[in-house]
MIMAR-207617 format. One record per residue (C-alpha): residue number from 1; residue in three letters; x, y, z. Coordinates in nm, 4 decimals, always signed. Example, Ala and Ser with C-alpha at 12.3 -4.5 7.8 and 13.67 -1.06 7.14 Angstrom:
// residues 2
[domi 1 ALA [+1.2300 -0.4500 +0.7800]];
[domi 2 SER [+1.3670 -0.1060 +0.7140]];
***
This chain:
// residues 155
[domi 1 UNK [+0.0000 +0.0000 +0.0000]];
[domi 2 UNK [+0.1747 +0.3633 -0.1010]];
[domi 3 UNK [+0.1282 +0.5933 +0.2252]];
[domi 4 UNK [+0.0718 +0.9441 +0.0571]];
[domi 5 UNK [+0.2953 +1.2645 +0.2516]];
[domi 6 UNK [+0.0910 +1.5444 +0.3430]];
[domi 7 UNK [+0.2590 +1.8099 +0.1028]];
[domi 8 UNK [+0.2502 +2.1911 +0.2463]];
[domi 9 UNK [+0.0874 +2.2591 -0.0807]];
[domi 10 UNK [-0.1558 +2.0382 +0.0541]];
[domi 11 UNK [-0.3586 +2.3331 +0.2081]];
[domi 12 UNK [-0.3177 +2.6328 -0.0122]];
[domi 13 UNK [-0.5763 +2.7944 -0.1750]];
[domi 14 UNK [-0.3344 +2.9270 -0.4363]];
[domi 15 UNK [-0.2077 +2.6287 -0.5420]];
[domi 16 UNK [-0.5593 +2.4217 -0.5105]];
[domi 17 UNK [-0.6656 +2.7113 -0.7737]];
[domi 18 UNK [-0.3711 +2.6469 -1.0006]];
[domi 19 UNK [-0.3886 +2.2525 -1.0029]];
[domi 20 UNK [-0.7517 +2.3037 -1.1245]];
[domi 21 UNK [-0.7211 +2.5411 -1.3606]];
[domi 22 UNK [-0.3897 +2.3182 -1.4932]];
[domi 23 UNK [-0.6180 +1.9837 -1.4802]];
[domi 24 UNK [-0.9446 +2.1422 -1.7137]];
[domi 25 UNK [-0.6908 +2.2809 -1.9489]];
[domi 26 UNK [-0.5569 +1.9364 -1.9999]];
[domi 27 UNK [-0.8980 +1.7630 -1.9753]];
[domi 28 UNK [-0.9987 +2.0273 -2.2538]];
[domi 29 UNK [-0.6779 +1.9387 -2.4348]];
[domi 30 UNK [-0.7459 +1.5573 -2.4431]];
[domi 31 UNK [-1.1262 +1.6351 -2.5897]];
[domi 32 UNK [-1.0029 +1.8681 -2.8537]];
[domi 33 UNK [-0.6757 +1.7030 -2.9601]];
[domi 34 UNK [-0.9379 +1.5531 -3.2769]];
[domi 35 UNK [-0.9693 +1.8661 -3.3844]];
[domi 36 UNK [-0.6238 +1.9554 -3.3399]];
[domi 37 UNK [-0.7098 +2.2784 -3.1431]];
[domi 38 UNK [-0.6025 +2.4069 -2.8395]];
[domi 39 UNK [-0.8036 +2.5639 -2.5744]];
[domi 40 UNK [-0.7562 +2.8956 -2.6307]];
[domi 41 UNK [-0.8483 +2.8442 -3.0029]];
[domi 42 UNK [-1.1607 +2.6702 -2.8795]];
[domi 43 UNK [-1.2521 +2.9282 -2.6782]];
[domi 44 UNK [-1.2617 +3.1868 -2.9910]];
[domi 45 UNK [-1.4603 +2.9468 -3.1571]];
[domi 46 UNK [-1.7277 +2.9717 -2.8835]];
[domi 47 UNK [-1.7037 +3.3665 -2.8611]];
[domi 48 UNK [-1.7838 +3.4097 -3.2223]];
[domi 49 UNK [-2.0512 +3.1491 -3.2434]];
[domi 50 UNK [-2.2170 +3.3419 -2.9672]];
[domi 51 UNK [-2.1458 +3.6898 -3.0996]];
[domi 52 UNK [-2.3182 +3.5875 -3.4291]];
[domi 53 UNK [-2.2217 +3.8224 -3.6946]];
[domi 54 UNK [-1.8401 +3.8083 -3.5329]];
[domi 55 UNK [-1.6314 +4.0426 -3.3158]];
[domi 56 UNK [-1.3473 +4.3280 -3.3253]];
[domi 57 UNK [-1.0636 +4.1650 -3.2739]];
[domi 58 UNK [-1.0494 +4.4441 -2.9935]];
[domi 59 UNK [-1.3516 +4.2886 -2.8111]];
[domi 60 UNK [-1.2093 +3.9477 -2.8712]];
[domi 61 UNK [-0.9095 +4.0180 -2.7437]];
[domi 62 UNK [-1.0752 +4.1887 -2.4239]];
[domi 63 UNK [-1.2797 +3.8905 -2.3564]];
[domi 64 UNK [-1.0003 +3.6199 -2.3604]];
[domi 65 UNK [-0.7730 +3.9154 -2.1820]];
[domi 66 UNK [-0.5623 +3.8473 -2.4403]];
[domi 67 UNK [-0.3010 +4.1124 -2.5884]];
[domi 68 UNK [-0.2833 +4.1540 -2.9821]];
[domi 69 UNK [+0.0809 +3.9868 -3.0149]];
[domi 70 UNK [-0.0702 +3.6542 -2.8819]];
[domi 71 UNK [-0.4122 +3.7045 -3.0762]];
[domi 72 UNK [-0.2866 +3.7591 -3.3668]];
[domi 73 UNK [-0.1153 +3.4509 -3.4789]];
[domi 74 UNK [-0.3953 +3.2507 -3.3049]];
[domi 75 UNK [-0.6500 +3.3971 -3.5367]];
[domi 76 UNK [-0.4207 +3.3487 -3.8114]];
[domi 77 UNK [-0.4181 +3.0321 -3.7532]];
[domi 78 UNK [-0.7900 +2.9549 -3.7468]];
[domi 79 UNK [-0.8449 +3.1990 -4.0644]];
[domi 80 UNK [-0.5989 +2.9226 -4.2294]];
[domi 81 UNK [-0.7726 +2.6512 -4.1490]];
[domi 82 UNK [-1.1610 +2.8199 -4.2956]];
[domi 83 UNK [-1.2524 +2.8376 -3.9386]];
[domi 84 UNK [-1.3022 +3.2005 -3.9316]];
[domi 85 UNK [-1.2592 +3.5133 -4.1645]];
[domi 86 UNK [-1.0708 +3.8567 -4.0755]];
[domi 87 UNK [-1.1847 +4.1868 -4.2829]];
[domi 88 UNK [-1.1100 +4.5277 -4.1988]];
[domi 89 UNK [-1.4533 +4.6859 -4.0782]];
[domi 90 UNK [-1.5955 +4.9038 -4.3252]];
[domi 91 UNK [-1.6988 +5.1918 -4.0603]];
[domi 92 UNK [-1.3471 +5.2145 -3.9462]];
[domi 93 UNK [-1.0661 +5.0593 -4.1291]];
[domi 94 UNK [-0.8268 +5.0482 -3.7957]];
[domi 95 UNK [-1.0526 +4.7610 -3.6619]];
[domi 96 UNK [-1.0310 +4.4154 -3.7509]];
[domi 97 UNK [-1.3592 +4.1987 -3.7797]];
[domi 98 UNK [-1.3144 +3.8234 -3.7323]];
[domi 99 UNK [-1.6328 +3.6062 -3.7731]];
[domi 100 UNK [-1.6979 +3.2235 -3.8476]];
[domi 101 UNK [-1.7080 +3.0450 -4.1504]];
[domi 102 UNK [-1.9318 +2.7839 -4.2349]];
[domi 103 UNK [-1.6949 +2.5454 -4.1234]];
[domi 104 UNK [-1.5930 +2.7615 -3.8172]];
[domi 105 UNK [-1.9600 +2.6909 -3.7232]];
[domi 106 UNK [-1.9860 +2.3272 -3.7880]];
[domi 107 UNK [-1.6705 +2.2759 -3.5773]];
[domi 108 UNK [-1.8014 +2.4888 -3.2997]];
[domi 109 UNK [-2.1378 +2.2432 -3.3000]];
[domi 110 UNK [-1.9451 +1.9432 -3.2867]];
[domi 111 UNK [-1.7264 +2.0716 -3.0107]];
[domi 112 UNK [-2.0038 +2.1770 -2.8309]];
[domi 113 UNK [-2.1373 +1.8195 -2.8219]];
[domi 114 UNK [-1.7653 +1.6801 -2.7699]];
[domi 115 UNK [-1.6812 +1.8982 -2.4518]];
[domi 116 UNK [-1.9805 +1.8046 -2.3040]];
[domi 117 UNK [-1.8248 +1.4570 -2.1467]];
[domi 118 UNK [-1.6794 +1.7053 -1.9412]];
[domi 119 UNK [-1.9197 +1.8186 -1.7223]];
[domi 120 UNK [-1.9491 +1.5819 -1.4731]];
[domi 121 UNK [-1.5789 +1.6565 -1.3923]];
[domi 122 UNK [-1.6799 +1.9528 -1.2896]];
[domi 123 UNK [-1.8358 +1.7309 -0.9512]];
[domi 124 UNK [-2.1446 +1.9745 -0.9942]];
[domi 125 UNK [-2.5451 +1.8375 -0.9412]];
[domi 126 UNK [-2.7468 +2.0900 -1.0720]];
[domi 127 UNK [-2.7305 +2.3857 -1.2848]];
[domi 128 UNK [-2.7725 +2.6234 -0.9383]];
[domi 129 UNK [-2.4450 +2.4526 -0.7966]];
[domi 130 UNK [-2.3054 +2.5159 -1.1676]];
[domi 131 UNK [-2.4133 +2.8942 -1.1369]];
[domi 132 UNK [-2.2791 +2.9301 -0.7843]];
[domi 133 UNK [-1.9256 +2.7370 -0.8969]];
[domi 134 UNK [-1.8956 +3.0177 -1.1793]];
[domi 135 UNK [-2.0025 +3.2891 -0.9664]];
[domi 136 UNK [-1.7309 +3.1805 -0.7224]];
[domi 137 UNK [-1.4596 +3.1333 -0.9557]];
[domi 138 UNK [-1.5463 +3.4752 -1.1376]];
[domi 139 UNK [-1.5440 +3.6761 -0.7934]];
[domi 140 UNK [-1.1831 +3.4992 -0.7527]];
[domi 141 UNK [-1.0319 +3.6056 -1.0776]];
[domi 142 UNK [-1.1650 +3.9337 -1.0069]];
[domi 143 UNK [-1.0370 +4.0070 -0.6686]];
[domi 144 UNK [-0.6721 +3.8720 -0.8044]];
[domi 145 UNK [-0.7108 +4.0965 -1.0766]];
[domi 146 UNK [-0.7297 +4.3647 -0.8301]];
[domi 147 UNK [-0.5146 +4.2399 -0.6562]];
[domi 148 UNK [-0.2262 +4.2422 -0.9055]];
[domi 149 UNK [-0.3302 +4.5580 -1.0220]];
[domi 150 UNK [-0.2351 +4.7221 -0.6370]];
[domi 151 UNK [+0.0949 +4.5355 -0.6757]];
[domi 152 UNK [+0.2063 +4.6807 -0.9777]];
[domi 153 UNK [+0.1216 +5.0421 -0.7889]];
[domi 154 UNK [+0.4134 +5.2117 -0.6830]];
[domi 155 UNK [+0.3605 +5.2745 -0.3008]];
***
């Protein structure tokens, strides 16, 4: 029988935060590895399919907190493959549109159903506990947001 050590890792909150996070990334990873995407690729995928017509790539960006240098070649990438189009937007030609293609949304319905084996990893009964895990983790990621943000402050 293999006696497991208490690590002092064992009861932080940071690093309970961080294995999770690290553990539905790779979960994620497994379930889209068909589709040779990776998360954060996914993750556009499901912002334009819900955004319809397509985003700025300002907006997208924003939403992923992602910064243009990292965007970029992710989109590129996609836009490739005939998962999504770029076009500079006609009412100001600064902006970048990106929306889905055909294909873009056909993927995005077939990862929808794929991703889906996931959910009872998520150890959650009922779409209230789902709401209240989401609500949790969002209030999280905010306060450390803030949190970083005071760090960076010069005193």
């Amino acid at each position: 029988m293999t006696e497991t050590t208490a690590s002092p890792l064992d009861s932080m909150l940071c690093f309970a935060v961080y294995s999770a996070a690290n553990a539905t990334v790779q979960a994620h990873r497994a379930v889209l590895a068909p589709w040779d995407l990776t998360y954060t690729q996914y993750l556009v995928l499901v912002l334009l399919a819900d955004a319809g017509e397509g985003l700025p790539m300002r907006d997208l960006g924003d939403r992923l907190s992602l910064d243009s240098g990292t965007l970029s070649p992710l989109v590129r990438r996609l836009e490739r493959r005939g998962l999504l189009t770029r076009q500079r937007s006609a009412g100001d030609e600064r902006l970048v549109d990106v929306a889905l293609t055909d294909a873009g949304r056909t993927a995005h319905a077939e990862l929808t159903e794929a991703i889906g084996c996931l959910a009872p990893a998520y150890g959650v009964a009922s779409a209230d506990e789902l709401e209240a895990l989401i609500a949790s983790l969002q209030g999280l990621a905010t306060g450390m947001r803030a949190a970083a943000a005071d760090a960076r402050r010069p005193s």
